[in-house]
MILOLO-388283 format. One record per residue (C-alpha): x, y, z; residue number from 1; residue in one letter. Coordinates in Angstrom, 2 decimals, always signed. Layout:
N
       X       Y       Z num residuo
       X       Y       Z NUM       A
...
//
This chain:
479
       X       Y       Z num residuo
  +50.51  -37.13  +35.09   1       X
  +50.13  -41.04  +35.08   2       X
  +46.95  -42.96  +34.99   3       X
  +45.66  -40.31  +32.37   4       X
  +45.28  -39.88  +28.36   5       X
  +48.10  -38.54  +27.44   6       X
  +47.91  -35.88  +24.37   7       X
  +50.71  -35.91  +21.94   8       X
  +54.26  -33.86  +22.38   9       X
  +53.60  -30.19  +21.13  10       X
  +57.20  -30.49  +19.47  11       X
  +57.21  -33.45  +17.91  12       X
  +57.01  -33.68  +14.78  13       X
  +55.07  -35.49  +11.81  14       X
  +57.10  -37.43   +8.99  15       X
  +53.87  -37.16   +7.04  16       X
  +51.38  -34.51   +6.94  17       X
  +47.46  -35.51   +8.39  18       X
  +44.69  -34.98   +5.49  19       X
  +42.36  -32.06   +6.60  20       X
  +39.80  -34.28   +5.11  21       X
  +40.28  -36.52   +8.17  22       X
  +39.73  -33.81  +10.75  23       X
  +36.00  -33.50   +9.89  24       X
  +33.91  -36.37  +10.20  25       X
  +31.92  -38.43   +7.46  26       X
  +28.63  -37.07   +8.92  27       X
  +29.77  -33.86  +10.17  28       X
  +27.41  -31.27   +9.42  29       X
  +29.55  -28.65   +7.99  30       X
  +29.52  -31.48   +4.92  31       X
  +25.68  -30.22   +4.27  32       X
  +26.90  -26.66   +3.94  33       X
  +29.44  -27.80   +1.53  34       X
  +26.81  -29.64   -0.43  35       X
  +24.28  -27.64   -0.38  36       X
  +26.15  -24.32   -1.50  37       X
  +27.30  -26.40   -4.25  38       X
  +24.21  -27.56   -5.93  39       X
  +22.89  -23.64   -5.90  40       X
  +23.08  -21.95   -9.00  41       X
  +24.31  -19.12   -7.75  42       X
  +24.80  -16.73  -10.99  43       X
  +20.66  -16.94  -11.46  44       X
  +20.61  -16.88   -7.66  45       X
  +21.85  -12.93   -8.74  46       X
  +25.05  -13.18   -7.02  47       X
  +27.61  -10.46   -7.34  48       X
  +30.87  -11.89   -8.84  49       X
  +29.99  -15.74  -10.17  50       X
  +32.18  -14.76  -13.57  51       X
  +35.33  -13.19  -12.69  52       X
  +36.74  -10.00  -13.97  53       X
  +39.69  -10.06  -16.30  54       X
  +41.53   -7.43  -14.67  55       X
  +42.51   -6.16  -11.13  56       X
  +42.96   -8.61   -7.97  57       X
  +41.44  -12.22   -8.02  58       X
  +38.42  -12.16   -5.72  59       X
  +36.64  -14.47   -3.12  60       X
  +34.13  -16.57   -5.24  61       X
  +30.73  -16.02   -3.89  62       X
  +30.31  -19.58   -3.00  63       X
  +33.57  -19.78   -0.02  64       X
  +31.70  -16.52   +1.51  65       X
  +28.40  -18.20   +1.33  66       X
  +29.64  -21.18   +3.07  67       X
  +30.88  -18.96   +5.52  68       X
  +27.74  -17.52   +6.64  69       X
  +25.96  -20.59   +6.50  70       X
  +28.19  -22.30   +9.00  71       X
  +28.48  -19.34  +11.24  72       X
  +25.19  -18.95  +11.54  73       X
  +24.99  -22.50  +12.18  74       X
  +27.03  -22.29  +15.12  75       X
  +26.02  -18.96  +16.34  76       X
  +29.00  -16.94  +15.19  77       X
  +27.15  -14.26  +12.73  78       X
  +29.50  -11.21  +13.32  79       X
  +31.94  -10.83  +10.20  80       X
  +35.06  -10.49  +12.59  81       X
  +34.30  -13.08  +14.83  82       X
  +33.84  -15.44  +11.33  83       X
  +37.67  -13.82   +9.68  84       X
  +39.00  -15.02  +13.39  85       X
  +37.37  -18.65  +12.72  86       X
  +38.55  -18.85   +9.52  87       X
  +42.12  -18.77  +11.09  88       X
  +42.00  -21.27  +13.60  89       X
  +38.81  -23.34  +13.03  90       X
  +39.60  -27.11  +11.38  91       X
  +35.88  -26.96  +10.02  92       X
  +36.30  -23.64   +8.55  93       X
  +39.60  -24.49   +7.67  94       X
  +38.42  -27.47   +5.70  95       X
  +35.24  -25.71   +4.28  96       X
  +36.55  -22.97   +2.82  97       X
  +40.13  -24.83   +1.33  98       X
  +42.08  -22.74   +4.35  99       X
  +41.21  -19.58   +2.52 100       X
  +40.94  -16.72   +5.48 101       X
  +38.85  -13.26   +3.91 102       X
  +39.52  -10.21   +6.57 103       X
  +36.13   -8.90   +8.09 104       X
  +35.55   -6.10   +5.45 105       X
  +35.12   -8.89   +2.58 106       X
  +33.14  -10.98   +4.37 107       X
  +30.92   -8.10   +5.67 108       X
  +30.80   -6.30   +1.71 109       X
  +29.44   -9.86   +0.47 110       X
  +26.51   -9.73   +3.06 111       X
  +25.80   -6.25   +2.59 112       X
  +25.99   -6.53   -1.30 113       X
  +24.04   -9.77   -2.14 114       X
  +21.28   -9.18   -0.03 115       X
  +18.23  -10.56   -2.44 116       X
  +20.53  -13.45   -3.70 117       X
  +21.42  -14.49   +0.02 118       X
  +17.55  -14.18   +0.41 119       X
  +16.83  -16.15   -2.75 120       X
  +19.35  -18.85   -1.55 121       X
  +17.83  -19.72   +1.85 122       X
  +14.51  -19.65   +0.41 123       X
  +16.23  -22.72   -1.77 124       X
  +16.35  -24.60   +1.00 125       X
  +12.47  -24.10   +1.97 126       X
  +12.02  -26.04   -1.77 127       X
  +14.38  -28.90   -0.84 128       X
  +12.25  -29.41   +2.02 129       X
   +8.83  -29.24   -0.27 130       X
  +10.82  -31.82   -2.87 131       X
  +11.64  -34.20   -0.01 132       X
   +8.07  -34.26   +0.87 133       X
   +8.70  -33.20   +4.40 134       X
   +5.49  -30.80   +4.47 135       X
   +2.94  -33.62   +5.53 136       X
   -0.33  -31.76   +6.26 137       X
   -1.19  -28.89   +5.03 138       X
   -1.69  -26.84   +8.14 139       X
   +0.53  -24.02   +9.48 140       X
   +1.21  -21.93  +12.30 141       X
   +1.80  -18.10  +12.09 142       X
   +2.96  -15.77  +14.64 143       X
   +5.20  -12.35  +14.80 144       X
   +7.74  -11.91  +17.70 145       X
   +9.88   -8.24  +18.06 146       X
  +13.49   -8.68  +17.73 147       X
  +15.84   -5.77  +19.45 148       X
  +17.79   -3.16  +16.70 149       X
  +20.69   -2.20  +17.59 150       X
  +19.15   +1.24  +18.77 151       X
  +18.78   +2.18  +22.61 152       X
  +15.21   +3.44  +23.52 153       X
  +17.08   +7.25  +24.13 154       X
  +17.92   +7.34  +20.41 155       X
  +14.26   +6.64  +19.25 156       X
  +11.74   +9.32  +19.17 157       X
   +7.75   +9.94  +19.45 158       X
   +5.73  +12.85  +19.67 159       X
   +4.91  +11.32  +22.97 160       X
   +8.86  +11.18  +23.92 161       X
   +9.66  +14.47  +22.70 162       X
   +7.49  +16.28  +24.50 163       X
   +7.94  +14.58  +27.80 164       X
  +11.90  +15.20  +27.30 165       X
  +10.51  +18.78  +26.45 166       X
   +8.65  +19.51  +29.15 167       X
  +11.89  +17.79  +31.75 168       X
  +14.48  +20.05  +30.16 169       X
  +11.97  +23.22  +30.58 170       X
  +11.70  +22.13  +34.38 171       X
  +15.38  +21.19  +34.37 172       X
  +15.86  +24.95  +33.49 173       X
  +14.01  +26.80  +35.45 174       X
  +15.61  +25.03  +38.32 175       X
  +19.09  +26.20  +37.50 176       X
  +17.78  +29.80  +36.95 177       X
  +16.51  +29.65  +40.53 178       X
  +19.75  +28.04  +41.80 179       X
  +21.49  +30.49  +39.98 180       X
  +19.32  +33.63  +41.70 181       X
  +20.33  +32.26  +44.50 182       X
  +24.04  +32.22  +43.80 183       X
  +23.93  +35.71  +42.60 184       X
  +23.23  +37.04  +46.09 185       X
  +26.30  +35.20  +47.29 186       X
  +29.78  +36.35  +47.60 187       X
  +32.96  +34.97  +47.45 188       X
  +35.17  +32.31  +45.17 189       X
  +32.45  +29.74  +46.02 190       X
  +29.40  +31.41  +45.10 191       X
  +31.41  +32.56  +41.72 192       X
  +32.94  +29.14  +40.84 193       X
  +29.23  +27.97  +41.48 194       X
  +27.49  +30.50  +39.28 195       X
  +29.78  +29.77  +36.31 196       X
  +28.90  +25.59  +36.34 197       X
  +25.24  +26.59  +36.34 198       X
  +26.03  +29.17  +33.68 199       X
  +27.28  +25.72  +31.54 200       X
  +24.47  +23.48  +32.36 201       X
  +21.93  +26.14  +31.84 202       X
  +23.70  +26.48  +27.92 203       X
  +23.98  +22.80  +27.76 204       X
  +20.45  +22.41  +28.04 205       X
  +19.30  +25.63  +25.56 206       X
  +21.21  +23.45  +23.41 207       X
  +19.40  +19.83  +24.44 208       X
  +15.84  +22.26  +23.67 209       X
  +17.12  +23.25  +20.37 210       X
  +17.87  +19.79  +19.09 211       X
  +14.42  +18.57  +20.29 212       X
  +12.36  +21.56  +19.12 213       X
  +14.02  +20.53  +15.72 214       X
  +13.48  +16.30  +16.61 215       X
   +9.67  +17.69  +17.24 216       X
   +9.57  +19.12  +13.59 217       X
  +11.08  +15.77  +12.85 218       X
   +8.90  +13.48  +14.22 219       X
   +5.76  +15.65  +12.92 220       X
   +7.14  +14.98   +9.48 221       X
   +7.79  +11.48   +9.75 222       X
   +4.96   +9.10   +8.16 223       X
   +4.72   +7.48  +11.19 224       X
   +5.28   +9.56  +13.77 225       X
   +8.60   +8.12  +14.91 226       X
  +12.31   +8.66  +14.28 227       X
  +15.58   +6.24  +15.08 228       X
  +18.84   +7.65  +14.98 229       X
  +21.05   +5.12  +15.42 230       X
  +18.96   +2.56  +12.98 231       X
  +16.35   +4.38  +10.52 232       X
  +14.39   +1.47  +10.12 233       X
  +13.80   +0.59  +14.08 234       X
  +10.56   +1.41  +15.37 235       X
   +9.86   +1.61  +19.18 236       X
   +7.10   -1.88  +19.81 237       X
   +5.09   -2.91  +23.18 238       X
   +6.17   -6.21  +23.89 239       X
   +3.89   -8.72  +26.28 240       X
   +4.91   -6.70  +29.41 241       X
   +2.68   -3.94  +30.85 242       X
   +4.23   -0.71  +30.13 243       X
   +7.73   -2.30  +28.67 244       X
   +8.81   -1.83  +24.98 245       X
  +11.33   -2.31  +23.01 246       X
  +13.08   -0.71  +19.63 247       X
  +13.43   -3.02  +16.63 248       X
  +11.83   -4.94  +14.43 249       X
   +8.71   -7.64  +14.30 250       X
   +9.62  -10.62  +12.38 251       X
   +6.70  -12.91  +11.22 252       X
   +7.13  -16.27  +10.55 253       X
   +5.25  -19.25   +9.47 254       X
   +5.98  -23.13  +10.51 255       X
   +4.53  -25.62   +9.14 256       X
   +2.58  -28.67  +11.40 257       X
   +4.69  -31.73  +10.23 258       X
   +8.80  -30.62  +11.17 259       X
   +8.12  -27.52  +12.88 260       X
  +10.39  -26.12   +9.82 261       X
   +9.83  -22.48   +8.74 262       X
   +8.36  -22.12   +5.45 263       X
   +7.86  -18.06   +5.08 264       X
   +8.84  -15.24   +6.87 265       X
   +9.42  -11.51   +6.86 266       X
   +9.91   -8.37   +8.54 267       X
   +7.65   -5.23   +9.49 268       X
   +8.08   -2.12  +10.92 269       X
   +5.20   -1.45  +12.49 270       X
   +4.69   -3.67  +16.00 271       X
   +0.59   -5.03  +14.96 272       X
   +0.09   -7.90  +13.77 273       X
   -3.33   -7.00  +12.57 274       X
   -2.56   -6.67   +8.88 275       X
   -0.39   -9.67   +8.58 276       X
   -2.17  -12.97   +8.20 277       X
   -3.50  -12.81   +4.30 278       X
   +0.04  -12.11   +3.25 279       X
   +2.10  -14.72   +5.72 280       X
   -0.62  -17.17   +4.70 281       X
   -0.26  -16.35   +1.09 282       X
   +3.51  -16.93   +1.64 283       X
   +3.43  -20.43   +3.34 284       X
   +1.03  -21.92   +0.53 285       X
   +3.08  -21.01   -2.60 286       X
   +6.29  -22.27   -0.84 287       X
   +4.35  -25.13   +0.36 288       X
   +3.21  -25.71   -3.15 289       X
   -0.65  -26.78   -1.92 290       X
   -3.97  -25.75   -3.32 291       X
   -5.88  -25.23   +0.52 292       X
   -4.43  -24.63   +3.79 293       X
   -5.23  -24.51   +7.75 294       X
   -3.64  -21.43   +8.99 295       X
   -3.61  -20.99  +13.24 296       X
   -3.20  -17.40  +14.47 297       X
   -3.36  -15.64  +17.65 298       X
   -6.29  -13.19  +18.12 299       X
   -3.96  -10.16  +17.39 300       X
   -4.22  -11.20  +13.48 301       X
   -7.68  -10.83  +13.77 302       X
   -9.25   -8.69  +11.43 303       X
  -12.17   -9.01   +8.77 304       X
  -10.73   -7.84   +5.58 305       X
   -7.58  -10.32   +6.30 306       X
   -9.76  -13.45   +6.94 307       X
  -11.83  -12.34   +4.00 308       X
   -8.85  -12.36   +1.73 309       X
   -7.58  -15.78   +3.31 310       X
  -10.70  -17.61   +2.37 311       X
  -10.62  -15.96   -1.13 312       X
   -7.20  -17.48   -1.78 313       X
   -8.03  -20.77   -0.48 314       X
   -7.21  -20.50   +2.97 315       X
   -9.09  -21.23   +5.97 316       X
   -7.82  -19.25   +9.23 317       X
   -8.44  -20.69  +12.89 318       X
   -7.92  -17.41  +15.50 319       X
  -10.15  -16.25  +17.97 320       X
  -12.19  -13.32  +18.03 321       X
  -10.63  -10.40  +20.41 322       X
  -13.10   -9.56  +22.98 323       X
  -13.41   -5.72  +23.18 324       X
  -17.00   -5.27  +24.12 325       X
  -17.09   -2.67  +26.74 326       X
  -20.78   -3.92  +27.51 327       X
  -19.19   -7.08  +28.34 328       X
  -16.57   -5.47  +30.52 329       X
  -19.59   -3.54  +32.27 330       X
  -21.42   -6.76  +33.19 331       X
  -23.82   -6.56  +30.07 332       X
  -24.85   -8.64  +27.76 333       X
  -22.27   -8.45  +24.97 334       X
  -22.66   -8.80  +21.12 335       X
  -22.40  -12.21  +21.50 336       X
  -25.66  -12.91  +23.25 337       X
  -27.68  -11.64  +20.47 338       X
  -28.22  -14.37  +17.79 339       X
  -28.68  -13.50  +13.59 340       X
  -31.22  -14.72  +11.81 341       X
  -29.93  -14.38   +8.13 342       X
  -33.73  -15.89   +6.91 343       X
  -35.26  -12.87   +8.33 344       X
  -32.09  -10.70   +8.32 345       X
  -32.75  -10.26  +11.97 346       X
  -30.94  -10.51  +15.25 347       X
  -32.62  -12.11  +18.17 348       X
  -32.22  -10.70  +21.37 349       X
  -31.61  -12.20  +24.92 350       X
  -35.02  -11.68  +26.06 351       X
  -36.51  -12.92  +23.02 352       X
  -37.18   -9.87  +21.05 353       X
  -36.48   -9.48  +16.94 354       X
  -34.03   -6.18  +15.73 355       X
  -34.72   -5.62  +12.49 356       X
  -31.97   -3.45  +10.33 357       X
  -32.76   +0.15  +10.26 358       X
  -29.38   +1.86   +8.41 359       X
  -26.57   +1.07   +6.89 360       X
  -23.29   +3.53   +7.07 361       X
  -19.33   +3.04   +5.91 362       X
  -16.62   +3.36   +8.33 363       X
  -12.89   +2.93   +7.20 364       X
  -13.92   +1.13   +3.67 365       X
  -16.27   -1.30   +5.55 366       X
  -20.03   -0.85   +5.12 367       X
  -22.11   -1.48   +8.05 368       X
  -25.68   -2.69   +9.02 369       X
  -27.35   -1.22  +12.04 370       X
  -29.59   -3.31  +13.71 371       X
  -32.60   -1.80  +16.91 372       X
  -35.84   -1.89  +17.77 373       X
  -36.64   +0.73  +20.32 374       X
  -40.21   -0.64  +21.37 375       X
  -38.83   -3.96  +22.29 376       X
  -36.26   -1.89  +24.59 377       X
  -38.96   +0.54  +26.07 378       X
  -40.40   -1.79  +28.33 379       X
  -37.89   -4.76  +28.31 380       X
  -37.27   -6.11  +32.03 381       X
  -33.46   -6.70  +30.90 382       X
  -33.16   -3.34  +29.85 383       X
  -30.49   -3.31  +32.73 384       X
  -28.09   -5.48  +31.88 385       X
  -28.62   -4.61  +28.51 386       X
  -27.74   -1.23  +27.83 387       X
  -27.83   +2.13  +29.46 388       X
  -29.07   +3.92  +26.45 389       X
  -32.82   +4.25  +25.10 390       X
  -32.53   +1.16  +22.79 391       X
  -29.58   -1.35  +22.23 392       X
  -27.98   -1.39  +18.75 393       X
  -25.93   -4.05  +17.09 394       X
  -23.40   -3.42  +14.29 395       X
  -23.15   -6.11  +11.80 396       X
  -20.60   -5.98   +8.73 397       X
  -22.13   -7.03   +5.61 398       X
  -19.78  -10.08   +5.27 399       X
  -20.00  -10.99   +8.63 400       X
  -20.90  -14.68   +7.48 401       X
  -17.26  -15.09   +7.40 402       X
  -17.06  -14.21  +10.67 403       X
  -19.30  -16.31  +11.90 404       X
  -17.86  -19.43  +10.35 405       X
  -14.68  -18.92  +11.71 406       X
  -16.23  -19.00  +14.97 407       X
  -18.02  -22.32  +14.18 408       X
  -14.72  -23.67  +13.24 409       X
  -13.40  -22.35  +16.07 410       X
  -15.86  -24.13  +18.67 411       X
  -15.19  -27.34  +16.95 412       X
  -11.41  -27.31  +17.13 413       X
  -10.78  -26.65  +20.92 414       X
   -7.13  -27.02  +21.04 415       X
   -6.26  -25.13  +18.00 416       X
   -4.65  -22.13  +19.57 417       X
   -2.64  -24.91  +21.88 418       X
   -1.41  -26.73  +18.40 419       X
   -0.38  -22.95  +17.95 420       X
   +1.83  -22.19  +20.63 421       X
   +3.29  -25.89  +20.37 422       X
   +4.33  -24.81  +16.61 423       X
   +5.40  -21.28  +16.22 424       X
   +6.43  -19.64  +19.71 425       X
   +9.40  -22.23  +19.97 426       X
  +11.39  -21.95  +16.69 427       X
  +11.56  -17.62  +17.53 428       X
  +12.79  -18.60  +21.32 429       X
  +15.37  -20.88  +19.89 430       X
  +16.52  -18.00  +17.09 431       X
  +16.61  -15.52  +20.12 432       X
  +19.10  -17.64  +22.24 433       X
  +21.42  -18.57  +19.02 434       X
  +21.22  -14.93  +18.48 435       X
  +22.57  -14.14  +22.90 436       X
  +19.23  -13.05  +23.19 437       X
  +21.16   -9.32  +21.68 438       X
  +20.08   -7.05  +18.83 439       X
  +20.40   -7.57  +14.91 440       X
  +23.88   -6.63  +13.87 441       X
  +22.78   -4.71  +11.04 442       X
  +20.78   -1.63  +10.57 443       X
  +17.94   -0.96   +7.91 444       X
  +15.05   -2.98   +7.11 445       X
  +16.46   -4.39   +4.13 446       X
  +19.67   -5.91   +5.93 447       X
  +17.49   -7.12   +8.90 448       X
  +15.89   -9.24   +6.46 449       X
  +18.77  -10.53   +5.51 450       X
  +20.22  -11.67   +8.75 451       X
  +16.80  -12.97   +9.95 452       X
  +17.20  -15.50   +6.71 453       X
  +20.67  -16.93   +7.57 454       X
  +18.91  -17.52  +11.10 455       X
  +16.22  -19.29   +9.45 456       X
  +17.85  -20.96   +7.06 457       X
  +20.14  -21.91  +10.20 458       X
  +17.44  -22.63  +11.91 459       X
  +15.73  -25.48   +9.13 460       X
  +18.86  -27.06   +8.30 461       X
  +19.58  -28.45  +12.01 462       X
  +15.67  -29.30  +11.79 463       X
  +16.40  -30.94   +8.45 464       X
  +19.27  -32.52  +10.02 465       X
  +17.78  -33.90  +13.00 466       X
  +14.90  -35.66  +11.16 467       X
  +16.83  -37.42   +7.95 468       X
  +20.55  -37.20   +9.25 469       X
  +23.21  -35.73   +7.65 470       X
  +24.41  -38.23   +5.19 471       X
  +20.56  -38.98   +3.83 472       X
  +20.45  -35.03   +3.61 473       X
  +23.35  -34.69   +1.52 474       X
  +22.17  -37.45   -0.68 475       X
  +18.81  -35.82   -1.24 476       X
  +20.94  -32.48   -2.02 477       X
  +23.00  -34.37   -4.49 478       X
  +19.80  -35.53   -6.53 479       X
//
């Protein structure tokens, strides 16, 4: 073993006992956990257990099982045995938490039972970051991305499911009975030893129809139309994939254009995005703490009563407009080749001709102009690639203005959706790989959005981190 470092003898030992302190480095960053746990105040925070009891067994004070998380979620080690092993043999832990070791059940209890206050706590860190002034612009990027539950796809049900799995153990049935027709005309220990297995299948799969005639009555009861299992809360989501899916959860998020740091969040159950945007935008400007705000979007946001609500709070939203026009898809001319003349309240068609409003209806709480003029279409040479019907008829919503600034906003800002994808699809692909690219560990919506806030608060400290350092950061803290 010569011409190497040598380590020191495994037996020999010290006249005077190493500091801990010295183990962990000046601008370590298991320091800013220490720090920042600190400085919370964690009794108005609502934690469980700030004053201590007078009676019974000392307990863990919230703030050592706080600091726990925080670091294991820092260093991707989230699962409450994994952290009472770390706390054993880990220097940092070992340092952070004054060698105290809490078995798995404590530190899972604390998670379980200070939900809001864990909540409340990350979202302390989102101020810090408004105090340090490290939203610049008021712009920010919002986006939803479906995390896995820990529930398989067999354990979550549909009307759709159930009655596929109906119809395969009806076939699956009928097959036996035939094999076991068949094995009636036999003779012999063969043909008997056969009979009796199909006799068991054939039972085990009355049984399998039972439990899903009774999953059917389920599902039919259910608000919407699906039950999990294994995880109540799950809900079975397309993903980006033709024909895939997954069960779980669809976190939102929203990051802000300066850092890239999340400033709001949450979790849905229902895999749209649709209904989303007022509220995430909402969200990002009070923890951003700013009057007016540029909020990017992907077109799946898009809808008119959201942007409406956006601009009435002082938000303007950048998305694009889906294109469903199945005129378009046909080779037509599509909605957008007819131009509105709000003077005249008119819309102008491709050949030239005016469509003056004719009714008005409501569908789904939105009322709704109807716009023709059937003489125009009579004898129009581009009746063809127009429409197949007697006269073409635009829809217009009656605050369709709206609409039709955000798509002048849109044509001057070109690389908006771009700024988009630079700001909000990387901070959920970095979560996902901290996370193994698994499921959530915990089940129910309630706990989901508790782990997805030690992520994120995992998440904008190494951000913090990265940009001021850790010694600056602790300062800041400290002030």
């Amino acid at each position: 073993m010569s011409r190497f470092v040598q380590g020191a003898d495994r037996r020999q030992q010290t006249l005077l006992p190493e500091c801990l302190d010295d183990y962990v480095a000046e601008d370590n960053p298991v320091r800013v956990v220490d720090v920042f746990v600190d400085e919370l105040d964690l009794k108005s925070l609502g934690f469980e257990g700030v004053t201590p009891a007078a009676t019974g067994r000392p307990a863990y004070h919230p703030a050592t099982l706080l600091k726990l998380y925080v670091y294991g979620y820092l260093n991707k080690v989230q699962s409450s045995r994994r952290l009472e092993r770390e706390a054993q043999r880990n220097v940092e832990l070992m340092w952070l938490t004054g060698r105290l070791a809490p078995d798995h059940k404590t530190i899972a209890d604390f998670r379980r039972e200070n939900g809001p206050a864990i909540q409340a706590a990350c979202g302390q860190f989102v101020v810090l970051c408004r105090e340090l002034g490290l939203f610049g612009a008021a712009l920010v990027a919002i986006d939803g991305s479906k995390f896995k539950a820990v529930n398989t796809r067999d354990r979550n049900f549909t009307a759709y499911k159930v009655k596929r799995r109906i119809d395969q153990v009806a076939e699956h049935i009928a097959g036996y009975l035939r094999d076991l027709d068949t094995a009636d005309r036999q003779e012999g220990e063969a043909a008997e030893a056969r009979s009796g297995r199909l006799v068991e299948k054939i039972e085990r799969l009355r049984a399998q129809m039972a439990m899903l005639k009774a999953m059917e009555a389920q599902v039919e009861a259910s608000p919407d139309g699906q039950v999990s299992l294994t995880d109540p809360g799950a809900r079975a989501m397309a993903t980006s994939g033709r024909g895939s899916g997954i069960v779980g959860y669809n976190v939102q998020s929203a990051v802000e254009g300066e850092h890239h740091l999340i400033v709001a969040h949450d979790v849905v159950m229902t895999g749209l995005d649709k209904h989303q945007l007022a509220s995430m935008a909402g969200k990002a400007k009070d923890a951003m703490g700013v009057e007016a705000l540029d909020v990017l979007a992907d077109r799946g946001y898009f809808a008119g009563e959201e942007i409406l609500a956006c601009e009435t709070m002082g938000v303007t939203p950048y998305l694009p407009k889906p294109q469903t026009s199945g005129a378009k898809a046909a080779g037509r001319f599509g909605k957008q080749d007819f131009v509105y003349l709000p003077d005249q309240d008119v819309y102008r068609c491709p050949a030239g001709s005016l469509l003056p409003p004719h009714m008005t209806t409501v569908e789904k709480g939105l009322t709704l102009h109807r716009y023709w003029d059937r003489a125009s279409c009579t004898g129009c040479r581009l009746k063809a690639q127009c429409t197949p019907s007697v006269e073409r008829r635009i829809t217009r919503w009656e605050l369709e203005a709206v609409i039709d600034a955000l798509q002048a906003r849109m044509d001057l800002a070109p690389r908006a959706m771009r700024v988009r994808r630079r700001l909000v699809e990387h901070p959920f692909g970095t979560i996902k790989a901290w996370m193994g690219h698994t499921h959530f560990l915990m089940k129910r919506l309630p706990n989901v959005k508790i782990e997805i806030s030690l992520h994120i608060l995992a998440y904008n400290m190494k951000r913090v981190m990265a940009v001021l350092g850790t010694k600056p950061l602790m300062d800041a803290i400290r002030a």
